[in-house]
C-alpha positions as CSV (number, residue, x, y, z in Angstrom):
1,X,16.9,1.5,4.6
2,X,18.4,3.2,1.8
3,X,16.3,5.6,-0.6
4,X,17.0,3.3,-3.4
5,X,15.1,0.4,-1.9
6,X,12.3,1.7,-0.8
7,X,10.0,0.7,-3.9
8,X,6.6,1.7,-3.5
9,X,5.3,1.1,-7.1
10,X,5.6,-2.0,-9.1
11,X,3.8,-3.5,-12.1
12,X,3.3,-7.5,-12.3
13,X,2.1,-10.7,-14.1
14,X,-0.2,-12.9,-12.6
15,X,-1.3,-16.4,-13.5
16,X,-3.5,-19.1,-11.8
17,X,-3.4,-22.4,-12.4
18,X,-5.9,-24.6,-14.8
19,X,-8.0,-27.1,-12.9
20,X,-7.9,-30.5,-13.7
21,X,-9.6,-32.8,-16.4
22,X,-12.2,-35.1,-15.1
23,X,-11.1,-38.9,-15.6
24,X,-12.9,-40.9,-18.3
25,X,-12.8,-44.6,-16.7
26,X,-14.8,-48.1,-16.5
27,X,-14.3,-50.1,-13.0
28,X,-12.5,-52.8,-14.2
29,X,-11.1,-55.7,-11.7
30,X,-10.8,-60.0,-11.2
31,X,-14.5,-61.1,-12.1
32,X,-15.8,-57.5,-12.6
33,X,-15.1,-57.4,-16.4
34,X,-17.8,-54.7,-16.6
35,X,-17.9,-52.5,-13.9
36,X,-19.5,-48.7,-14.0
37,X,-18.1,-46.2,-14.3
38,X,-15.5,-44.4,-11.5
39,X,-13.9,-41.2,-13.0
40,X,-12.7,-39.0,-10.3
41,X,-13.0,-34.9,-10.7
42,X,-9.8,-33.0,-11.5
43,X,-7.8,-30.6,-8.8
44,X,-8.3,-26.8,-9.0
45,X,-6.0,-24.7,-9.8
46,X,-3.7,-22.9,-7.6
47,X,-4.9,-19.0,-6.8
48,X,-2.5,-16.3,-6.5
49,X,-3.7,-14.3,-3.2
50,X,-2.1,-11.1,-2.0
51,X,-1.5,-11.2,2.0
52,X,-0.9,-8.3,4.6
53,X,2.5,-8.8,6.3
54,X,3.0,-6.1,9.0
55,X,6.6,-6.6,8.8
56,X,7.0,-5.2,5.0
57,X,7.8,-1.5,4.7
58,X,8.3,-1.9,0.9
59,X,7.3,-3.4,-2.6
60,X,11.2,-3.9,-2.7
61,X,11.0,-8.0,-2.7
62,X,8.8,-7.1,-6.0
63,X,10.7,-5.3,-7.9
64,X,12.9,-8.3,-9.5
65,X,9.7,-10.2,-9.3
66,X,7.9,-9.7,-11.9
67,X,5.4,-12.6,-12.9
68,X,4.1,-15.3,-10.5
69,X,2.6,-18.3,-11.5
70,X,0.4,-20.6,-9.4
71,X,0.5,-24.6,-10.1
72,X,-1.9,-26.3,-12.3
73,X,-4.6,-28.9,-10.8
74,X,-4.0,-32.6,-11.6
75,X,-6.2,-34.7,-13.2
76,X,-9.1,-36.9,-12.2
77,X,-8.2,-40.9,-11.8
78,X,-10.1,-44.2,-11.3
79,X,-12.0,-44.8,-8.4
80,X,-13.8,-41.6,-7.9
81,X,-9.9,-40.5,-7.3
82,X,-10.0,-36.2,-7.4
83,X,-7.3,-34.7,-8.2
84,X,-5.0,-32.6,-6.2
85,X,-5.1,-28.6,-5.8
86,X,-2.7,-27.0,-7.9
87,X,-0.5,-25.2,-5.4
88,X,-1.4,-21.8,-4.0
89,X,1.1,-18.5,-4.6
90,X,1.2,-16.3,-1.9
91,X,2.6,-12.5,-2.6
92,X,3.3,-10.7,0.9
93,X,2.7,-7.1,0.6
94,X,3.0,-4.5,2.9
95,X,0.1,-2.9,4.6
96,X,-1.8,0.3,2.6
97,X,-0.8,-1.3,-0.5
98,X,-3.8,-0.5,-3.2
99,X,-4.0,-3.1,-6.4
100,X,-4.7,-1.9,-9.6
101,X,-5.8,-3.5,-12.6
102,X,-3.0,-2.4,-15.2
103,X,-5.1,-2.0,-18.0
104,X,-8.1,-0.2,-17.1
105,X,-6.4,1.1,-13.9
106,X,-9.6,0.7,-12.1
107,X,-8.8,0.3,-8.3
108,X,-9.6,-3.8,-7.4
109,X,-8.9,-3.5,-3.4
110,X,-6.8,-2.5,-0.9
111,X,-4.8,-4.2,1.6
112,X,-4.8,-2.9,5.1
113,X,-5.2,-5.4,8.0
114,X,-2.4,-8.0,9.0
115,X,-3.2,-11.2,7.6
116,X,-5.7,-10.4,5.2
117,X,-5.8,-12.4,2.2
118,X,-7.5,-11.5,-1.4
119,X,-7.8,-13.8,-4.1
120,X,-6.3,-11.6,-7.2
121,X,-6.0,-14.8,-9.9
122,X,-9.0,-17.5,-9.0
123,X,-7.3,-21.2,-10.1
124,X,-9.8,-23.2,-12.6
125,X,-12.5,-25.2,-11.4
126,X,-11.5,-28.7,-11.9
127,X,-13.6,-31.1,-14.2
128,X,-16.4,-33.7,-13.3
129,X,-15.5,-37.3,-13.8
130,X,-17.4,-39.5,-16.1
131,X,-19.1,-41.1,-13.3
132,X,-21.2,-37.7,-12.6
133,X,-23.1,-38.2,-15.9
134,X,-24.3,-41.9,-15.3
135,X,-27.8,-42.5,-15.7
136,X,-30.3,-45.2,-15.7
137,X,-30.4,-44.4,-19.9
138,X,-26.8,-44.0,-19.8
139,X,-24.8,-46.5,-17.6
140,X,-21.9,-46.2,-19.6
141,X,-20.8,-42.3,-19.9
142,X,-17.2,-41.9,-22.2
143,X,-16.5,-38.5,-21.1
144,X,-15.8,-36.1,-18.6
145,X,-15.7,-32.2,-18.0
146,X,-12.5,-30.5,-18.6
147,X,-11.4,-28.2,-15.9
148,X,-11.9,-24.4,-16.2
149,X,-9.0,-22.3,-17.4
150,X,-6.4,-20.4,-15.9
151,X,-7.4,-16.5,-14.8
152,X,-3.9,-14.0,-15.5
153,X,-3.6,-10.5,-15.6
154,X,-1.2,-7.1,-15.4
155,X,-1.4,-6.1,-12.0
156,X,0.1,-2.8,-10.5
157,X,0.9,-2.0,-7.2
158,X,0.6,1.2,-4.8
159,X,2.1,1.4,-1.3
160,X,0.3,4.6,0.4
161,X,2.4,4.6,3.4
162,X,1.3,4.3,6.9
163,X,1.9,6.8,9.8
164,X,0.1,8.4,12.3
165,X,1.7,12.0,10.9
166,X,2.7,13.3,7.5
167,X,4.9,16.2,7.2
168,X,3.6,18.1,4.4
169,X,5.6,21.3,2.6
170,X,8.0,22.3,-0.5
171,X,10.8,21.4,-1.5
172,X,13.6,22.3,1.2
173,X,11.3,23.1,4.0
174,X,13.4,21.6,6.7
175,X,11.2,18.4,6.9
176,X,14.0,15.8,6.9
177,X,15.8,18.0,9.1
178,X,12.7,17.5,11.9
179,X,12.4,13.9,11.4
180,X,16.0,13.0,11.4
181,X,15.7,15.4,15.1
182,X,12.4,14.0,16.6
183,X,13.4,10.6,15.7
184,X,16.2,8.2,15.7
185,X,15.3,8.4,11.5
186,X,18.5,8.9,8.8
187,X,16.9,10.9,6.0
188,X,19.4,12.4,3.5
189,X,19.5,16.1,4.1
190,X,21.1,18.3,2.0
191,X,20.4,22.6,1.1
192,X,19.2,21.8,-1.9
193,X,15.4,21.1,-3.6
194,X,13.9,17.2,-4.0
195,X,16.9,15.9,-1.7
196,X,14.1,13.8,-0.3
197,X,12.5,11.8,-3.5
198,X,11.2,8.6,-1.3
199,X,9.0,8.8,1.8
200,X,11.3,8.1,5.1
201,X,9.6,6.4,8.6
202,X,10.4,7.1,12.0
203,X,8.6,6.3,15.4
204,X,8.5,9.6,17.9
205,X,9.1,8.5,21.2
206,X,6.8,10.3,23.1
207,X,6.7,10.2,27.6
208,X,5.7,6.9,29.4
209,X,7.8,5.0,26.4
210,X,4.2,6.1,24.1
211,X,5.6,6.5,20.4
212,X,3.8,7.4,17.5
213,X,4.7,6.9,13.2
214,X,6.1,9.7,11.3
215,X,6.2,10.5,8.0
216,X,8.6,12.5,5.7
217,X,6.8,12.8,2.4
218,X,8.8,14.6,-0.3
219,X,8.4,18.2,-1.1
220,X,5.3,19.4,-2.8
221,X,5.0,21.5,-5.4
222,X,2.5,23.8,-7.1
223,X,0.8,21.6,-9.9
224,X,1.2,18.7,-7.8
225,X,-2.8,17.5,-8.0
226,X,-2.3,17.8,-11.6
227,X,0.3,15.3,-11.6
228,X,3.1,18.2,-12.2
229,X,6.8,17.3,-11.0
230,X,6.2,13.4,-9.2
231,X,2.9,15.0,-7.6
232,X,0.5,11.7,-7.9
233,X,3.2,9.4,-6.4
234,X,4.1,11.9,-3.4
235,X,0.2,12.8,-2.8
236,X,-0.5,9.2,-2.6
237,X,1.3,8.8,0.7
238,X,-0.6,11.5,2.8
239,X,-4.0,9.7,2.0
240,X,-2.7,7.3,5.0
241,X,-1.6,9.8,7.7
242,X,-4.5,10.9,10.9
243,X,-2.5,14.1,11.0
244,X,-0.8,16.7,8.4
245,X,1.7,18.7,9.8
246,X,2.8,21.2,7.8
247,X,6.1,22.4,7.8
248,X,6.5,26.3,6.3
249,X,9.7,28.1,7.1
250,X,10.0,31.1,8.8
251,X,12.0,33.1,5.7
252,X,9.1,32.2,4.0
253,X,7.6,35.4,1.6
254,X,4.1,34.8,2.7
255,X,3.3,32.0,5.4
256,X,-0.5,32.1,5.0
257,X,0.4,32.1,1.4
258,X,1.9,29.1,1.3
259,X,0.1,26.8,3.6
260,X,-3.1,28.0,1.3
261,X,-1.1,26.4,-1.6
262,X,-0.2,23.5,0.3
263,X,-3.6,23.0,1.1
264,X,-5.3,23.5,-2.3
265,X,-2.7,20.6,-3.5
266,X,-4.3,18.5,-1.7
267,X,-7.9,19.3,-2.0
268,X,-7.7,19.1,-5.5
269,X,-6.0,15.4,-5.5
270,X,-8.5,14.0,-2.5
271,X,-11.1,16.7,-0.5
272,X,-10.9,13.9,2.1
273,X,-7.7,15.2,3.1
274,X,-9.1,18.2,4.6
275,X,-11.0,16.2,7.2
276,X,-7.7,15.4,8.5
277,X,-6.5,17.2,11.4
278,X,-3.9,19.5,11.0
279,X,-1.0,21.6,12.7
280,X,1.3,24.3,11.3
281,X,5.0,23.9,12.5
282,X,6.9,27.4,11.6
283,X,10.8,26.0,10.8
284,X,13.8,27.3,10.7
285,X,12.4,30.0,13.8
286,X,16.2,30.4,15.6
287,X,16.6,33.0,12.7
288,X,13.9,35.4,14.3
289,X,15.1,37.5,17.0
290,X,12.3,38.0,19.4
291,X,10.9,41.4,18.3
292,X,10.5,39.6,15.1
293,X,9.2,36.2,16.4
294,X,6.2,38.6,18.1
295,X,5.3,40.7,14.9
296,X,4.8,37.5,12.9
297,X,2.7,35.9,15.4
298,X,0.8,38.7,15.8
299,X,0.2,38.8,11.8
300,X,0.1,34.9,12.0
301,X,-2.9,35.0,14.9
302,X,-4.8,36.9,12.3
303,X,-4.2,34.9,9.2
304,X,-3.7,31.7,9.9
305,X,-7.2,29.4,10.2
306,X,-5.7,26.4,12.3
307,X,-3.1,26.0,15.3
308,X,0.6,26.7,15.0
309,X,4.1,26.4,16.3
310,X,7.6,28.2,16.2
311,X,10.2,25.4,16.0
312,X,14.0,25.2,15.1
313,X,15.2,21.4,14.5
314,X,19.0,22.7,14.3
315,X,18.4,24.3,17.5
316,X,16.0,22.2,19.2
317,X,13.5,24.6,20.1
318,X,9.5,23.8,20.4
319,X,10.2,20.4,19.4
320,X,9.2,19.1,23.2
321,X,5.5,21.2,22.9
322,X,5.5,20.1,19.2
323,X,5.5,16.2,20.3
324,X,2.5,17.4,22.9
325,X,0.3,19.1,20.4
326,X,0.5,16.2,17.7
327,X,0.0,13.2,20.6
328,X,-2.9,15.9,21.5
329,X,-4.1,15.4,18.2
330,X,-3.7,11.7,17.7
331,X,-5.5,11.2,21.2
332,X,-8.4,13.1,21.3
């Protein structure tokens, strides 16, 4: 899939359908001249419901989509005839996808199993028929209900991606680099900041044909929580992972430094996050010679708080025991 159409953010129209006047009618037939009366109920309106599909990765199908319309109910006829259901409007969406209310931007739900379906637009209720209102004082009622209106609104739409790990770091870390080695993945890499400005998938295949979901998020910068650079629109995408793995590379000025930044990013968007479980991968490692490899482990064993790894994804090095420690992690 090509950055470009991975859409993960879309804003749309939403309109159910009116329900259906009730029928205003008198039996009438050969030698019944005055019959009672038999006005049927009018048909609800159609709902507009959001549905999981497992086999969506994107908002993409949205994006030139941008108002949906359910049908209308039909109206009440004679003999207690109800009229039909304005037609339903079903919007796929892909799973973690979080629906806003565009206006107040208040959070409505989330959807996150397969197959679930929420009502976001309820259709009207359709109108009684005249020959709900007859009485023994009124044997003759000339009206009916009409049906309840149409519900719209300005929806927006979140995708927080899905994945059993997140790679979490700056800009230029080497996390594309990783993914594109420890799966069969095709992330744009390039030496430059922000090469990576859409989240990119790819399933780890892991021994006895296991696999497991990873996540490139893009780089993460300081300011991030406060919305600073595209920070609210990467953020969102870790809130889905079971485990962070943060990538810091090994030219880095100060490692401990910079996974403290990292972290604080993230506390201050969601504290959640730091109930994740999480693992510090230290790239770009072929540059160390081994003299310098064991200094900065033995400045690392002092500093750092949680587990960490050497790796080199140009070289290939630690990326067999970094598959290990994160199915570890996943498993446990």
């Amino acid at each position: 899939m090509t950055e470009g159409n991975f859409v993960d953010y879309v804003k749309i129209y939403v309109a159910s359908g009116n329900g259906g006047k009730g029928s205003v009618h008198l039996h009438r037939e050969k030698y019944i001249t005055k019959g009672g009366p038999d006005g049927g109920d009018g048909g609800r309106g159609g709902h507009v419901i959001l549905r999981g599909n497992p086999n969506l990765w994107t908002l993409f199908h949205l994006k030139f989509k941008k108002h949906v319309r359910a049908g209308h109910g039909a109206h009440g006829s004679k003999s207690r005839s109800t009229g039909a259901d304005g037609e339903d409007m079903y919007i796929d969406v892909p799973l973690g996808t979080v629906v806003r209310d565009t206006e107040t931007n208040n959070i409505l739900f989330e959807i996150t199993d397969e197959g679930e379906e929420r009502i976001i637009a309820q259709g009207g209720k359709g109108g009684l028929g005249n020959w709900h209102f007859k009485s023994s004082t009124n044997q003759t009622p000339r009206y009916a209900q009409p049906g309840l209106p149409l519900e719209e609104k300005h929806v927006t739409l979140e995708l927080k991606v899905l994945a059993d790990v997140g790679l979490v770091g700056f800009p230029n870390a080497g996390k594309s680099t990783l993914l594109s080695v420890i799966t069969s993945a095709k992330p744009k890499i390039a030496d430059y900041e922000f090469t990576t400005l859409k989240p990119n998938l790819g399933i780890v295949e892991y021994r006895d044909f296991q696999t497991f979901v990873m996540a490139d998020i893009p780089g993460i910068i300081e300011g991030a929580a406060e919305g600073k650079g595209l920070g609210h629109y990467f953020l969102r995408h870790i809130e889905r992972n079971s485990v962070l793995l943060f990538l810091i590379p090994a030219d880095a000025d100060d490692i401990k430094k910079q996974y403290d930044i990292l972290l604080d990013e993230l506390r201050r968007y969601n504290p959640e996050m730091l109930d994740k479980e999480r693992l510090i991968a230290i790239s770009k490692s072929d540059m160390l010679d081994d003299e310098l490899k064991a200094e900065l482990k033995e400045e690392l064993d002092n500093e750092l708080p949680i587990p960490y790894l050497f790796i080199s994804s140009v070289a290939q090095q630690g990326i067999q025991p970094l598959k290990d420690a994160l199915w570890k992690m996943l498993n446990d």
